[in-house]
mmCIF file of the N, C-alpha and C atoms, coordinates in Angstrom:
data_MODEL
# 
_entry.id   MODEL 
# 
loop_
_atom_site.group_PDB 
_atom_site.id 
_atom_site.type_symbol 
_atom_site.label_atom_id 
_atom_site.label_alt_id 
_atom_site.label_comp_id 
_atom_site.label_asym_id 
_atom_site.label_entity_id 
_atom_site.label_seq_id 
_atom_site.pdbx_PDB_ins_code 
_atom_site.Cartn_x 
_atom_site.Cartn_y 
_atom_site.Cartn_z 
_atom_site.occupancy 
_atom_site.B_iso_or_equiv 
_atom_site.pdbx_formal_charge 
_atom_site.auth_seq_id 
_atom_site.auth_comp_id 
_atom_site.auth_asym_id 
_atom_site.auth_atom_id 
_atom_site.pdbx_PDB_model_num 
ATOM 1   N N  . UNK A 1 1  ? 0.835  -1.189 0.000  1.00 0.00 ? 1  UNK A N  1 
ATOM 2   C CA . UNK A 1 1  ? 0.000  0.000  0.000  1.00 0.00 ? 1  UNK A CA 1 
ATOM 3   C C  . UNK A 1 1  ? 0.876  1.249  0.000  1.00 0.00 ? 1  UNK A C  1 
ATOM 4   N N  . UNK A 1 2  ? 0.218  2.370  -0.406 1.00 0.00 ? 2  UNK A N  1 
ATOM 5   C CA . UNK A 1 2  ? 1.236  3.583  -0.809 1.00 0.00 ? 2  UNK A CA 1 
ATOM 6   C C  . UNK A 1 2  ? 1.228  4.668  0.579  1.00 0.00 ? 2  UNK A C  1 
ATOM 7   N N  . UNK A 1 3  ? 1.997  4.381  1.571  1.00 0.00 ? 3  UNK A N  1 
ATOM 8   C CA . UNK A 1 3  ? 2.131  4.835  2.552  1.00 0.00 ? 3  UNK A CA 1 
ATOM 9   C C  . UNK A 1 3  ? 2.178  6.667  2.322  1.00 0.00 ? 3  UNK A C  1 
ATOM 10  N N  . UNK A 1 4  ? 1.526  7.223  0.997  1.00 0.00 ? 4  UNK A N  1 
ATOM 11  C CA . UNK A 1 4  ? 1.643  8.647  0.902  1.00 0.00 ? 4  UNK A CA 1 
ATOM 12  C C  . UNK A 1 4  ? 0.429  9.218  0.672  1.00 0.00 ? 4  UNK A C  1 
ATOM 13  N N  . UNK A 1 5  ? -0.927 8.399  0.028  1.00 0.00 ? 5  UNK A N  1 
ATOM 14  C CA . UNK A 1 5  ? -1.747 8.854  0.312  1.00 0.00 ? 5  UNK A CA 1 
ATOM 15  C C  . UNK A 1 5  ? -2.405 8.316  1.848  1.00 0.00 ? 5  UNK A C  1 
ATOM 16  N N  . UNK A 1 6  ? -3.435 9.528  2.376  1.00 0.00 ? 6  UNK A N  1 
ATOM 17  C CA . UNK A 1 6  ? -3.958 9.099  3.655  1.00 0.00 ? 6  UNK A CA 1 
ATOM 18  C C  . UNK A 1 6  ? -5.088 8.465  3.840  1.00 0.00 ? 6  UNK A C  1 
ATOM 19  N N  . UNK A 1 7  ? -5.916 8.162  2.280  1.00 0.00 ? 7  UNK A N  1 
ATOM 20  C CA . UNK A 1 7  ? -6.689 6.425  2.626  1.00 0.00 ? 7  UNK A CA 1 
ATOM 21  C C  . UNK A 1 7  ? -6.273 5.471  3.123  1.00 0.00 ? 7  UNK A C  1 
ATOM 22  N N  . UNK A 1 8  ? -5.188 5.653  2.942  1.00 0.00 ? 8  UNK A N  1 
ATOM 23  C CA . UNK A 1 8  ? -4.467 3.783  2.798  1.00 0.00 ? 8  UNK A CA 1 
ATOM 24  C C  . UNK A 1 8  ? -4.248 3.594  3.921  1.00 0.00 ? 8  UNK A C  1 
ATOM 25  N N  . UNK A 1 9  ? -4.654 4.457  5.567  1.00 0.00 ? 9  UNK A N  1 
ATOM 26  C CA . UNK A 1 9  ? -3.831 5.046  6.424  1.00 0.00 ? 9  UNK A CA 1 
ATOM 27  C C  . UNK A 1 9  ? -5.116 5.064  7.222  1.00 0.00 ? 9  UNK A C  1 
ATOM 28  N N  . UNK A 1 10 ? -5.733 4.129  7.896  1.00 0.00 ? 10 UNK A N  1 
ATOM 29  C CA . UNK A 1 10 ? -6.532 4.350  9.409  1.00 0.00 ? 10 UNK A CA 1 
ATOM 30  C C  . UNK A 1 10 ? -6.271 3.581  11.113 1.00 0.00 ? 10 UNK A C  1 
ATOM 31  N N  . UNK A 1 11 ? -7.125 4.343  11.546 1.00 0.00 ? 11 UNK A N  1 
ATOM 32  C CA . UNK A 1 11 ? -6.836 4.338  13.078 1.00 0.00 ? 11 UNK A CA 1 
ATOM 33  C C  . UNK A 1 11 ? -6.634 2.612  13.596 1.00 0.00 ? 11 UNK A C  1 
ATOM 34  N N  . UNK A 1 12 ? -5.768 2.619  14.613 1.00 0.00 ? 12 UNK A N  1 
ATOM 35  C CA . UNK A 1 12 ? -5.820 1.263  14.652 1.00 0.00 ? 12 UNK A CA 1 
ATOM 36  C C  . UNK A 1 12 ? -4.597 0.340  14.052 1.00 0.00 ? 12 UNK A C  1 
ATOM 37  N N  . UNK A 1 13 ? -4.096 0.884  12.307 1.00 0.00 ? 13 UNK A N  1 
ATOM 38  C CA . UNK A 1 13 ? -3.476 0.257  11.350 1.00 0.00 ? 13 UNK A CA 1 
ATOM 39  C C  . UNK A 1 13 ? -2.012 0.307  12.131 1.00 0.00 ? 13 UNK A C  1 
ATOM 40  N N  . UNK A 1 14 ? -1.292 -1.137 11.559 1.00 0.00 ? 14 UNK A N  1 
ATOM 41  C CA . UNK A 1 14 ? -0.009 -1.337 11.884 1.00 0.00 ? 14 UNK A CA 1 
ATOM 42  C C  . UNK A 1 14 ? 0.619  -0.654 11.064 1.00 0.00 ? 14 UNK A C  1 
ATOM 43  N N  . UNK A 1 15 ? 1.949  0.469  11.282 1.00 0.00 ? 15 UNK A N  1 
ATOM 44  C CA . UNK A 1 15 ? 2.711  0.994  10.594 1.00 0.00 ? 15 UNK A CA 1 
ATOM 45  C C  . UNK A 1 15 ? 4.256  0.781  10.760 1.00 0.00 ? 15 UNK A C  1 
ATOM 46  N N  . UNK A 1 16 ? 4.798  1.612  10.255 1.00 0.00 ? 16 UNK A N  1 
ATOM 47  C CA . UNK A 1 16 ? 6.468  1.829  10.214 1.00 0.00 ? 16 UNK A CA 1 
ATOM 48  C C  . UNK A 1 16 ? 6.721  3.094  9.912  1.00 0.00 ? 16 UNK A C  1 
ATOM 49  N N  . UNK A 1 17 ? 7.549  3.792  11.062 1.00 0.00 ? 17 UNK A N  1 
ATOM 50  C CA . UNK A 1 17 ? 7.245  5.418  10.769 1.00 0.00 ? 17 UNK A CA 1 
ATOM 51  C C  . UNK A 1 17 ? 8.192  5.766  10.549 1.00 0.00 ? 17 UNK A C  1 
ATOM 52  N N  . UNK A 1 18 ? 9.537  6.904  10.566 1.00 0.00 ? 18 UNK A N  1 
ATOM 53  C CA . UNK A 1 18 ? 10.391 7.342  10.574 1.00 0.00 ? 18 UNK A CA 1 
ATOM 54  C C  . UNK A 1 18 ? 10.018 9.022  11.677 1.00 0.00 ? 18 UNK A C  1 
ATOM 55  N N  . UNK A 1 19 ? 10.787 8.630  12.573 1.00 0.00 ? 19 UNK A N  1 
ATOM 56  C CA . UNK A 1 19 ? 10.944 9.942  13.658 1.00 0.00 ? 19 UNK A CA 1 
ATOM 57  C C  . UNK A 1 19 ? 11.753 10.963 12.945 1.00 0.00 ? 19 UNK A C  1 
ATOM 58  N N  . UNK A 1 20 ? 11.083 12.224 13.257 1.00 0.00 ? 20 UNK A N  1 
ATOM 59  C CA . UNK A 1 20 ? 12.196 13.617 12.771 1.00 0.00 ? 20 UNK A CA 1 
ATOM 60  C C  . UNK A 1 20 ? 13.598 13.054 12.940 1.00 0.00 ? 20 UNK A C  1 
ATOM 61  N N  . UNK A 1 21 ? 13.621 12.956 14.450 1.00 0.00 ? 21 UNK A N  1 
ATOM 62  C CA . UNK A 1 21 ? 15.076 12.553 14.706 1.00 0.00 ? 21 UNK A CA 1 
ATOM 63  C C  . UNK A 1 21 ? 15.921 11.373 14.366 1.00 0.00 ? 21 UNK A C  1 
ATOM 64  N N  . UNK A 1 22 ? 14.968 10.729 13.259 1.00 0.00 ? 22 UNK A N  1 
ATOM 65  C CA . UNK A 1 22 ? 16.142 9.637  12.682 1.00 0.00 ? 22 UNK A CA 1 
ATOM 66  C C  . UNK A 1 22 ? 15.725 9.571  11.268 1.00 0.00 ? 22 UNK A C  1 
ATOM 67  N N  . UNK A 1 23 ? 15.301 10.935 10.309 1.00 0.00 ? 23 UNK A N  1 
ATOM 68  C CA . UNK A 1 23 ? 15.604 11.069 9.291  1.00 0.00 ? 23 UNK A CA 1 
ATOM 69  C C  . UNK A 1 23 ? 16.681 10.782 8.210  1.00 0.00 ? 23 UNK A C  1 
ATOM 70  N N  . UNK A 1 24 ? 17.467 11.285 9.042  1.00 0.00 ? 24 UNK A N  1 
ATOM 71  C CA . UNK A 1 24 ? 18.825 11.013 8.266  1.00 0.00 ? 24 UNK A CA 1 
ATOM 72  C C  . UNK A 1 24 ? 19.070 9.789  7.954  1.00 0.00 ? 24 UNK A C  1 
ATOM 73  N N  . UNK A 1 25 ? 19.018 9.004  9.311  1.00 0.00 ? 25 UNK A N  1 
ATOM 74  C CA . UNK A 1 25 ? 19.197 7.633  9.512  1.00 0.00 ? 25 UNK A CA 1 
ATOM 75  C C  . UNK A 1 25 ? 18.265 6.520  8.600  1.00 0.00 ? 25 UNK A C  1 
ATOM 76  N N  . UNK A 1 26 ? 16.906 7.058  8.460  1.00 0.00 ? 26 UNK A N  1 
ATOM 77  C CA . UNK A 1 26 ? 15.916 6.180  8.178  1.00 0.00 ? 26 UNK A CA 1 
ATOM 78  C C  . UNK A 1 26 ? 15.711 5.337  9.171  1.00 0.00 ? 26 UNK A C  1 
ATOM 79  N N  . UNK A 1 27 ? 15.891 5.262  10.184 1.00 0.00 ? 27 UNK A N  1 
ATOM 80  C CA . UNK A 1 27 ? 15.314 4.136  11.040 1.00 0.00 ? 27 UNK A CA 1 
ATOM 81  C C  . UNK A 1 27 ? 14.259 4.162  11.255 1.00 0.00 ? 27 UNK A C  1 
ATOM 82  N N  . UNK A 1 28 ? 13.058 3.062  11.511 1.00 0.00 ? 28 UNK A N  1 
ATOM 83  C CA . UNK A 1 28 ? 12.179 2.795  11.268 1.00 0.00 ? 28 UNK A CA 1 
ATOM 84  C C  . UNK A 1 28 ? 11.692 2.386  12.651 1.00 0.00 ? 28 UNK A C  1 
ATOM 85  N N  . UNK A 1 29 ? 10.302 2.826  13.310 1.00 0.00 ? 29 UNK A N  1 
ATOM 86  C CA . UNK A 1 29 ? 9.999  2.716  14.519 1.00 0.00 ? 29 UNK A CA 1 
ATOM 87  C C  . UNK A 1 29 ? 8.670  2.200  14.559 1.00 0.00 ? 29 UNK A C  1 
ATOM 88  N N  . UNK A 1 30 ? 8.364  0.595  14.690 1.00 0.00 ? 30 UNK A N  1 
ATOM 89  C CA . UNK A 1 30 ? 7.206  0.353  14.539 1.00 0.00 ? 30 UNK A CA 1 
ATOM 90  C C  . UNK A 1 30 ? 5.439  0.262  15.245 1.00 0.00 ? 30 UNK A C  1 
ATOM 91  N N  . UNK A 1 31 ? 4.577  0.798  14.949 1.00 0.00 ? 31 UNK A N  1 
ATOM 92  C CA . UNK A 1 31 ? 3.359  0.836  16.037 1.00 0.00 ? 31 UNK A CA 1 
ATOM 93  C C  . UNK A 1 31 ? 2.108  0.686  15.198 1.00 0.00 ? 31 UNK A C  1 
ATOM 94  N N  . UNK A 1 32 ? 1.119  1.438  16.174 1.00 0.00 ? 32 UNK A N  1 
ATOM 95  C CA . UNK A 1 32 ? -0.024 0.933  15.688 1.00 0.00 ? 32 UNK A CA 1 
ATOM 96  C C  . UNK A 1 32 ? -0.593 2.451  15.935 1.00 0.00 ? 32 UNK A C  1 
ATOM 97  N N  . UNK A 1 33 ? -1.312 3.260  14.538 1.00 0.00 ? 33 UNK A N  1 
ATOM 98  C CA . UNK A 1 33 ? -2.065 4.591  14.659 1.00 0.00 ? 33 UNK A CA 1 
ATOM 99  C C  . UNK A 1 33 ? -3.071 4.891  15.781 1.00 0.00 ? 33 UNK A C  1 
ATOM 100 N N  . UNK A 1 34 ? -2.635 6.178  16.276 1.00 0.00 ? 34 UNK A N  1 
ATOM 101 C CA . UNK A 1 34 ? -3.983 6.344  17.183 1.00 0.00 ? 34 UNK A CA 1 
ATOM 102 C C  . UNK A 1 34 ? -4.089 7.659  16.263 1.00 0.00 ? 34 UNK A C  1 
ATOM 103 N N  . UNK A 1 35 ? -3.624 8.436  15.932 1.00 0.00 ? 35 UNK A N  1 
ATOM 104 C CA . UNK A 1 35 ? -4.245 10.234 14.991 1.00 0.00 ? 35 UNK A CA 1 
ATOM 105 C C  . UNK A 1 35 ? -3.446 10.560 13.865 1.00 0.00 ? 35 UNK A C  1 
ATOM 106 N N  . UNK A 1 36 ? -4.324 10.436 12.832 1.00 0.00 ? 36 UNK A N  1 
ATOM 107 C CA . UNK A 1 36 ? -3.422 10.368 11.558 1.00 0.00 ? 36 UNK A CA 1 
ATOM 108 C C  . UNK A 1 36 ? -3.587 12.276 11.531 1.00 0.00 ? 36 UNK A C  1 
ATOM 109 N N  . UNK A 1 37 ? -2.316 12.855 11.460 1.00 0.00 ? 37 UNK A N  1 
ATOM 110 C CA . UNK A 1 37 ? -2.147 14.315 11.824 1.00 0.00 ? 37 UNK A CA 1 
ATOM 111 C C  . UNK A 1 37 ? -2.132 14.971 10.717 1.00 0.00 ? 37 UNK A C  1 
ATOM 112 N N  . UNK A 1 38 ? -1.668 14.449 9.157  1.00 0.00 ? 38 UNK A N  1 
ATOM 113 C CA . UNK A 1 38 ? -2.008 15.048 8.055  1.00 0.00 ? 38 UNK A CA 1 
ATOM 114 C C  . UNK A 1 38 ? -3.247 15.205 7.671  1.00 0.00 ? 38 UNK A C  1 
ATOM 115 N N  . UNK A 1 39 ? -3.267 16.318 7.523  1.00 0.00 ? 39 UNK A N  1 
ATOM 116 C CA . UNK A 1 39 ? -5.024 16.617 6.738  1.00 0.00 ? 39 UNK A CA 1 
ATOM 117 C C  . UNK A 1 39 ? -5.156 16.523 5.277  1.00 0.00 ? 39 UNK A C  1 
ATOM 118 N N  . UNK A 1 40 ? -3.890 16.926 4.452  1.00 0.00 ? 40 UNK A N  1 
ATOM 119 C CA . UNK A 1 40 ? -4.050 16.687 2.907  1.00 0.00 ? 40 UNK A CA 1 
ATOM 120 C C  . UNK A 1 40 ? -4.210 15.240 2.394  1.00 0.00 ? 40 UNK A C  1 
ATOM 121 N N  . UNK A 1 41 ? -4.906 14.969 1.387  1.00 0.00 ? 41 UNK A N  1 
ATOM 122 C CA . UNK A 1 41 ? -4.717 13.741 0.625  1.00 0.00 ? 41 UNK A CA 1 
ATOM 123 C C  . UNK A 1 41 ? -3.904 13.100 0.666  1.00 0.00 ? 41 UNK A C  1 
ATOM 124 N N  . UNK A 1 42 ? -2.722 13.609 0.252  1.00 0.00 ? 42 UNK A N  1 
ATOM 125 C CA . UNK A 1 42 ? -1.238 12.954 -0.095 1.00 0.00 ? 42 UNK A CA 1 
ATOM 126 C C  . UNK A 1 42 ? -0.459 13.507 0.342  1.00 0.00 ? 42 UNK A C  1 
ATOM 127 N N  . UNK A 1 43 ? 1.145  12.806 1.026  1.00 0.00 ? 43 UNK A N  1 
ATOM 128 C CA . UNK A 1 43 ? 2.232  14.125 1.077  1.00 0.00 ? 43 UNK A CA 1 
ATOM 129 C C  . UNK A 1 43 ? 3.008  12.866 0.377  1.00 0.00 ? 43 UNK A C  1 
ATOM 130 N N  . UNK A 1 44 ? 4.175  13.889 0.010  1.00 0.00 ? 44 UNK A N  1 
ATOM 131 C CA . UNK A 1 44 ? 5.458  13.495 -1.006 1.00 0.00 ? 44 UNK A CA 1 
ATOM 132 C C  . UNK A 1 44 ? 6.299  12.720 0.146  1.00 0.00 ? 44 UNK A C  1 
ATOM 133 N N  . UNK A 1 45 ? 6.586  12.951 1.216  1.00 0.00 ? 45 UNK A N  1 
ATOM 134 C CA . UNK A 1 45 ? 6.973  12.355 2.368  1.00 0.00 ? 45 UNK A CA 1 
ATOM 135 C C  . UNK A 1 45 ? 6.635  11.735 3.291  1.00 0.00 ? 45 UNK A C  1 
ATOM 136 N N  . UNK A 1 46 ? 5.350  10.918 2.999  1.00 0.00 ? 46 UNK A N  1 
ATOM 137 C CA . UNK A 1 46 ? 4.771  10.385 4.051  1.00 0.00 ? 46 UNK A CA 1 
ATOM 138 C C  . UNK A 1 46 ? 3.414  10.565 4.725  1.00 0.00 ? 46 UNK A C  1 
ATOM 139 N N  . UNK A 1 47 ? 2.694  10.409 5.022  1.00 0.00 ? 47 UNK A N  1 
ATOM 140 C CA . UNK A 1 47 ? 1.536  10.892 6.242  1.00 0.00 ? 47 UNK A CA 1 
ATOM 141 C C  . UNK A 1 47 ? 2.006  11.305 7.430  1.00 0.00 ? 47 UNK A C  1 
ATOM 142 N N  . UNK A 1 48 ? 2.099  11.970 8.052  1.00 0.00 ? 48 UNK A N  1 
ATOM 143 C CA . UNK A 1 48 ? 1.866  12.038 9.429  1.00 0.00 ? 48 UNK A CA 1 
ATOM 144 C C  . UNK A 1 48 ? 1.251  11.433 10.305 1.00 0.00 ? 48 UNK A C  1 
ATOM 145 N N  . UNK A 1 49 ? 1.605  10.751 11.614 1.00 0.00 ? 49 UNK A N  1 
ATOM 146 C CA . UNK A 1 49 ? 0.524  10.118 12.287 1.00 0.00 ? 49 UNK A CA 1 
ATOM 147 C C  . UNK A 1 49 ? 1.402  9.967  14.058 1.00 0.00 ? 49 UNK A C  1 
ATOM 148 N N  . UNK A 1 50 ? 0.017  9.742  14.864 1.00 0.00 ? 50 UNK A N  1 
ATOM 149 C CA . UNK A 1 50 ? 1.159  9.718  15.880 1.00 0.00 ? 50 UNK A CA 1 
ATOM 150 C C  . UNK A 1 50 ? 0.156  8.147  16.340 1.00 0.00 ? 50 UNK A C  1 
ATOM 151 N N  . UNK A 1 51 ? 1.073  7.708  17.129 1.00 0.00 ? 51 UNK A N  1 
ATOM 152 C CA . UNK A 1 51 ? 1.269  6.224  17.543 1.00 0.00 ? 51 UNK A CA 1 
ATOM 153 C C  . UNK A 1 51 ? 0.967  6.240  18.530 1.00 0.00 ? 51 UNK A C  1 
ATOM 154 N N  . UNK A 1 52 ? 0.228  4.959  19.100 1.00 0.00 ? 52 UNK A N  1 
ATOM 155 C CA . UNK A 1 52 ? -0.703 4.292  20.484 1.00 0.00 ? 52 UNK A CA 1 
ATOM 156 C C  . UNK A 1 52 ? 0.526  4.942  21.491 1.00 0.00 ? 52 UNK A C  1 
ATOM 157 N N  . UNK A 1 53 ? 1.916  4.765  21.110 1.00 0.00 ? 53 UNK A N  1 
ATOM 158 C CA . UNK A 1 53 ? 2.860  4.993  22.310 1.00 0.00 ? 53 UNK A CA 1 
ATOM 159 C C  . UNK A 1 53 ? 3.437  6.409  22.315 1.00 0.00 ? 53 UNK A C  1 
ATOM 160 N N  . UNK A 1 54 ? 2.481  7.184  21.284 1.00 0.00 ? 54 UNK A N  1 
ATOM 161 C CA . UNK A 1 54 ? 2.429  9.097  21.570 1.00 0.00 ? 54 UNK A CA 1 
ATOM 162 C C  . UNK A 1 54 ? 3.605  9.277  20.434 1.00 0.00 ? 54 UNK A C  1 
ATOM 163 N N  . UNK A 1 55 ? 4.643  8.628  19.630 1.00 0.00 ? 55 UNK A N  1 
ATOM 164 C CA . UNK A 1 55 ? 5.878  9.064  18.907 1.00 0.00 ? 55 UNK A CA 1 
ATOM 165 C C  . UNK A 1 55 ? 4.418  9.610  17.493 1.00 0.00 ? 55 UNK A C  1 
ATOM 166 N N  . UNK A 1 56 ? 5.637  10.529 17.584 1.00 0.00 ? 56 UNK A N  1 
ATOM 167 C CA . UNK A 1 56 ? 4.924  11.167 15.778 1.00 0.00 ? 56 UNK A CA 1 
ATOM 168 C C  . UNK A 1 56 ? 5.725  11.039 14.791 1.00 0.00 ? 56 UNK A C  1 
ATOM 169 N N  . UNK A 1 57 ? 5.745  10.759 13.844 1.00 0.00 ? 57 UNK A N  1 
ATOM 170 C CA . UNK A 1 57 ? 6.320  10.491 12.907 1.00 0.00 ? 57 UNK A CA 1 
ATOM 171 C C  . UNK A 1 57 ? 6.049  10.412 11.549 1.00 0.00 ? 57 UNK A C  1 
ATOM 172 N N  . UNK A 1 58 ? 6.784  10.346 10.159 1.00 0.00 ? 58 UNK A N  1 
ATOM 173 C CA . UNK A 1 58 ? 5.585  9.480  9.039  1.00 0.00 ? 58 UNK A CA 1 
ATOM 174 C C  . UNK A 1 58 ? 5.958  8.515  8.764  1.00 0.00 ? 58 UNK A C  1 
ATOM 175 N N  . UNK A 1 59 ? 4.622  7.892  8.157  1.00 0.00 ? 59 UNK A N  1 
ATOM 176 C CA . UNK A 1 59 ? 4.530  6.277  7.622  1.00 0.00 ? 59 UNK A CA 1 
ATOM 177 C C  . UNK A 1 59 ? 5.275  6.159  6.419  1.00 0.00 ? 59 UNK A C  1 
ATOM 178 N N  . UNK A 1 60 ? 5.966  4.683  6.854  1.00 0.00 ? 60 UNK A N  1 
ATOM 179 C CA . UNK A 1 60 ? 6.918  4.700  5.579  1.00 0.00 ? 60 UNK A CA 1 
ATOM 180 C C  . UNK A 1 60 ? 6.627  3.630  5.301  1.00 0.00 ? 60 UNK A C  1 
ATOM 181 N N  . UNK A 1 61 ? 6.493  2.108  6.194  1.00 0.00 ? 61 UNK A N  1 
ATOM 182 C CA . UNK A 1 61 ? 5.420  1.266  5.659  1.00 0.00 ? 61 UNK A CA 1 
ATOM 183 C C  . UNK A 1 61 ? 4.233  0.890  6.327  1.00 0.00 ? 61 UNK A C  1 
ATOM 184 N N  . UNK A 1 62 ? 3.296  0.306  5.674  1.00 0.00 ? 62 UNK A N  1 
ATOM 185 C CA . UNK A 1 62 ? 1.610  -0.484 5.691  1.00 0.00 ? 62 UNK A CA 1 
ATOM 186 C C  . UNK A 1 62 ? 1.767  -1.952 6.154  1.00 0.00 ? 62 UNK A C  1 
ATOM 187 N N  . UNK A 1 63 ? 1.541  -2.374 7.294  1.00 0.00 ? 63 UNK A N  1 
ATOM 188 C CA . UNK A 1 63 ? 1.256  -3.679 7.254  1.00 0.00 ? 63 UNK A CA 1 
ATOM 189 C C  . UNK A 1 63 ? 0.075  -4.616 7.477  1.00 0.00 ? 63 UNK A C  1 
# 
């Protein structure tokens, strides 16, 4: 699934996010959505969303 539009993207869903602070890195921090924080359709970088365990981040994968 295309982790850039925010259909593909509801509450509940298992993700893989990337934290501001490990951009560079790409490391990948995995959870489960509680508030998907982007309001546009699509971003070029991801959705926004923050996680049952409060990290915000965007989705990089859908599982």
């Amino acid at each position: 699934m295309d982790a850039n539009k925010r259909d593909n993207i509801k509450h509940g869903k298992s993700v893989a996010i990337v934290l501001k602070q490990n951009q560079d890195t790409g490391y990948l921090t995995d959870g489960i959505v509680r508030d998907i924080l982007t309001k546009s359709l699509s971003h070029p970088h991801g959705i926004k969303v923050r996680l049952m365990s409060g990290e915000v981040g965007r989705v990089k994968e859908i599982y």
